[in-house]
C-alpha positions as CSV (number, residue, x, y, z in Angstrom):
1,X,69.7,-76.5,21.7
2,X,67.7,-79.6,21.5
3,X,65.4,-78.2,18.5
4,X,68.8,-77.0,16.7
5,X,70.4,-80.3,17.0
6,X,67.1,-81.9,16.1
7,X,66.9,-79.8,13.0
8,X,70.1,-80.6,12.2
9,X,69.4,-84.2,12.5
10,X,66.4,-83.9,10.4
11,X,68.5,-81.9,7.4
12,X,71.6,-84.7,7.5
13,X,68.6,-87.4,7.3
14,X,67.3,-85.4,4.3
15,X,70.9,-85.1,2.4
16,X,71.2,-89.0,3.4
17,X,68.1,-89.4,1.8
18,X,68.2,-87.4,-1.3
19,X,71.9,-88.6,-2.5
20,X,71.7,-92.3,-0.9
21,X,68.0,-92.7,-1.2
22,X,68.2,-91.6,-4.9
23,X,71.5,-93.1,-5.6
24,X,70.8,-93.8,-9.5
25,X,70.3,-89.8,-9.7
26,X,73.9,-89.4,-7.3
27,X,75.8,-91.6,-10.1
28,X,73.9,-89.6,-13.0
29,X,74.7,-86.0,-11.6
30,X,78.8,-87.7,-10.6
31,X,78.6,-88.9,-14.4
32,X,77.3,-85.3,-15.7
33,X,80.1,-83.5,-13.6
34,X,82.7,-85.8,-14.4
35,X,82.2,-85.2,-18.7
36,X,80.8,-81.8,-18.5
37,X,83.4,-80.5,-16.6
38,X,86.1,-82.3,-18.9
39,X,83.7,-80.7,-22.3
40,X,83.0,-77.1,-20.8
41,X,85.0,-76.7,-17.6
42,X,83.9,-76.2,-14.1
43,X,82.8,-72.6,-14.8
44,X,80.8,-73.2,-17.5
45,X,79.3,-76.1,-15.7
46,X,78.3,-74.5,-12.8
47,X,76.6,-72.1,-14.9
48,X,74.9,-74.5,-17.2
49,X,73.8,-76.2,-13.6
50,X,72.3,-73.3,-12.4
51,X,70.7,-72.2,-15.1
52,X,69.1,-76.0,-15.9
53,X,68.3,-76.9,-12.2
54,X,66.5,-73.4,-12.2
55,X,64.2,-74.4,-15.6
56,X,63.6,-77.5,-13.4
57,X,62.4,-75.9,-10.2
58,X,59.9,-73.8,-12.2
59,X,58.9,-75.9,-14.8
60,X,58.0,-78.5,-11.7
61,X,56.7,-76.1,-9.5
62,X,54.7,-74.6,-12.0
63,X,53.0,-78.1,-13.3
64,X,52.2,-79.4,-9.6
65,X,50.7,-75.6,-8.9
66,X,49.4,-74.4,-12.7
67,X,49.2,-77.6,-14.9
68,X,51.9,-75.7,-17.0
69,X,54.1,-77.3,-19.0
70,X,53.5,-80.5,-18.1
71,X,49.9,-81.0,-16.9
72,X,49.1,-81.2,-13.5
73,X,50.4,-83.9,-11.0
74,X,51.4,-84.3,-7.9
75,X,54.8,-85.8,-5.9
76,X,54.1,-88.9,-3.6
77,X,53.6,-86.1,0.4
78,X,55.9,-89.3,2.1
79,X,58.5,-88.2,0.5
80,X,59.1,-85.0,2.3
81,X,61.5,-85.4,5.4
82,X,63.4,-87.8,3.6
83,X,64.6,-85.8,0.9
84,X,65.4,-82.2,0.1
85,X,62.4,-80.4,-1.5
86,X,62.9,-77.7,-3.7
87,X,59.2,-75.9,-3.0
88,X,57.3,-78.6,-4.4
89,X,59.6,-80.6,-5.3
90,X,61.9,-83.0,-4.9
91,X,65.4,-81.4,-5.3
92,X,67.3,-84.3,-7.4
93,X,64.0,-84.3,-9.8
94,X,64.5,-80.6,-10.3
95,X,68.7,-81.3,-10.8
96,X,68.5,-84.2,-13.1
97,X,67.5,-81.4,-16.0
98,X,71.0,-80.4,-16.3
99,X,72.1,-83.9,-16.7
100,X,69.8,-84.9,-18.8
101,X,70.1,-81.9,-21.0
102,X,73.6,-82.3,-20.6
103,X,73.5,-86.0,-22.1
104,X,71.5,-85.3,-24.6
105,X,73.7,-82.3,-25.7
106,X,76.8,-84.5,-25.7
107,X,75.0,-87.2,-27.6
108,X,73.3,-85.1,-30.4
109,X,77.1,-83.6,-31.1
110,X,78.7,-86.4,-31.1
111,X,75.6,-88.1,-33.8
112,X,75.7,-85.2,-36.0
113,X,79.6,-84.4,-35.8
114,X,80.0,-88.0,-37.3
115,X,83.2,-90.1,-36.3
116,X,85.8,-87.7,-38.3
117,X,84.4,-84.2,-36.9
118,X,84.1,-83.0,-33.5
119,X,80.9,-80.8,-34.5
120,X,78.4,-81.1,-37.2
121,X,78.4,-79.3,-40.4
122,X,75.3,-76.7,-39.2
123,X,75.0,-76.2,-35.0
124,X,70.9,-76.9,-35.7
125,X,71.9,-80.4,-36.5
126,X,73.1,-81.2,-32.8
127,X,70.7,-79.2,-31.5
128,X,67.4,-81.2,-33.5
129,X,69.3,-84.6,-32.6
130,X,69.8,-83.4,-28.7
131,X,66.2,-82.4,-28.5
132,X,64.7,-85.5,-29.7
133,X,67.2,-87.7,-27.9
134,X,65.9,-85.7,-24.6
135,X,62.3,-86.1,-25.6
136,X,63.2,-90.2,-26.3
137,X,64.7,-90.5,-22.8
138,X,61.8,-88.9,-21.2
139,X,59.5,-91.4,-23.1
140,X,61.3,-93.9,-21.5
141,X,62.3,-92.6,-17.9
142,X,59.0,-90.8,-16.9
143,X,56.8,-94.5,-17.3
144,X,59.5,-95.8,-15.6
145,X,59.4,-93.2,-12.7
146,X,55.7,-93.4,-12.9
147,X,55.1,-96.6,-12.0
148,X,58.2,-96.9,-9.4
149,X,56.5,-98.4,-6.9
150,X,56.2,-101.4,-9.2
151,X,60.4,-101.2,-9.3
152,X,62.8,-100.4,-6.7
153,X,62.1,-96.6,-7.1
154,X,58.9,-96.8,-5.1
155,X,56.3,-94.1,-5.5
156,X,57.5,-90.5,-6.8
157,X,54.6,-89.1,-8.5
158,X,50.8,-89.4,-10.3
159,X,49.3,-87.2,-12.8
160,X,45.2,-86.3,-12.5
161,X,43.7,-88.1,-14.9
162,X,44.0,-90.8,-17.5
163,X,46.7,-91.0,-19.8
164,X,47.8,-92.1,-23.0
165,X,51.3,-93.7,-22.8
166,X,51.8,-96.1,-19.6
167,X,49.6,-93.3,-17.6
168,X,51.5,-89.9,-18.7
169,X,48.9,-87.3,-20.2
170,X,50.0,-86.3,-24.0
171,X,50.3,-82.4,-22.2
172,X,53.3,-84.0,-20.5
173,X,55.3,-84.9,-23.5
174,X,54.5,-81.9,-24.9
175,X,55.2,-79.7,-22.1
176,X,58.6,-81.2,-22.1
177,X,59.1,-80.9,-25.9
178,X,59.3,-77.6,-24.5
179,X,61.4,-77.4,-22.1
180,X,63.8,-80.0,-23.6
């Protein structure tokens, strides 16, 4: 019973951790359910959930084990205990695809609807403007998450080897051209 409880423990530590510890993802992923579900409905955003935090756990997985998409790196080993871990990764890293995707959907629709329209003229409009508002934001976010331990993020992960923009390889900005 003491290993149970002690398990237990240990897994409400790790919840704690993951939506207190990561509390700027919490009010993302409380942001993305709040619109989405308002845009596409609960159904459709459970779906659109699944199917995004899925992408994320293999595209991450697959980059910390293969290199592929996004070159190979590694998440900061402390880490684990204090938050949930999807395989390799940590979970909220893995979730914050569908709200970033989601964001960058919602944005690109609302750029190329215009202010009279609530979608553009030709879907591939919102679709180009979402991909390279997702591929901006990761421009942004991944230097930032990078070099958390100089912020209040602390250290999440490094890449192997040198890189060109603030330490992120250029496979990494492709590989999530990709994904985006």
């Amino acid at each position: 019973m003491l290993c149970l409880s002690r398990t237990l423990g240990d897994g409400m530590d790790e919840i704690v951790g993951t939506l207190i510890g990561r509390w700027y993802v919490t009010l993302f992923g409380l942001t993305f359910l709040w619109r989405a579900s308002r845009q596409l409905g609960w159904k459709n955003t459970g779906i659109y959930s699944a199917i995004a935090l899925g992408v994320g756990i293999v595209a991450e997985n697959g980059s910390v084990h293969l290199g592929i998409p996004y070159t190979r790196y590694t998440f900061n080993p402390n880490l684990r205990g204090d938050e949930i871990w999807a395989f390799d990764v940590p979970l909220m890293v893995a979730m914050s695809y569908g709200f970033m995707s989601y964001f960058a959907f919602a944005a690109g629709r609302l750029i190329a609807s215009g202010p009279f329209r609530t979608r553009a003229p030709k879907a591939w409009h919102e679709l180009a403007i979402a991909w390279m508002l997702a591929v901006w934001a990761l421009w942004v976010l991944d230097p930032v998450s990078r070099l958390g331990d100089r912020f209040y993020l602390g250290e999440l992960f490094r890449y192997e080897g040198p890189g060109f923009w603030f330490g992120l390889p250029l496979g990494s900005q492709l590989g999530f051209a990709l994904t985006a």
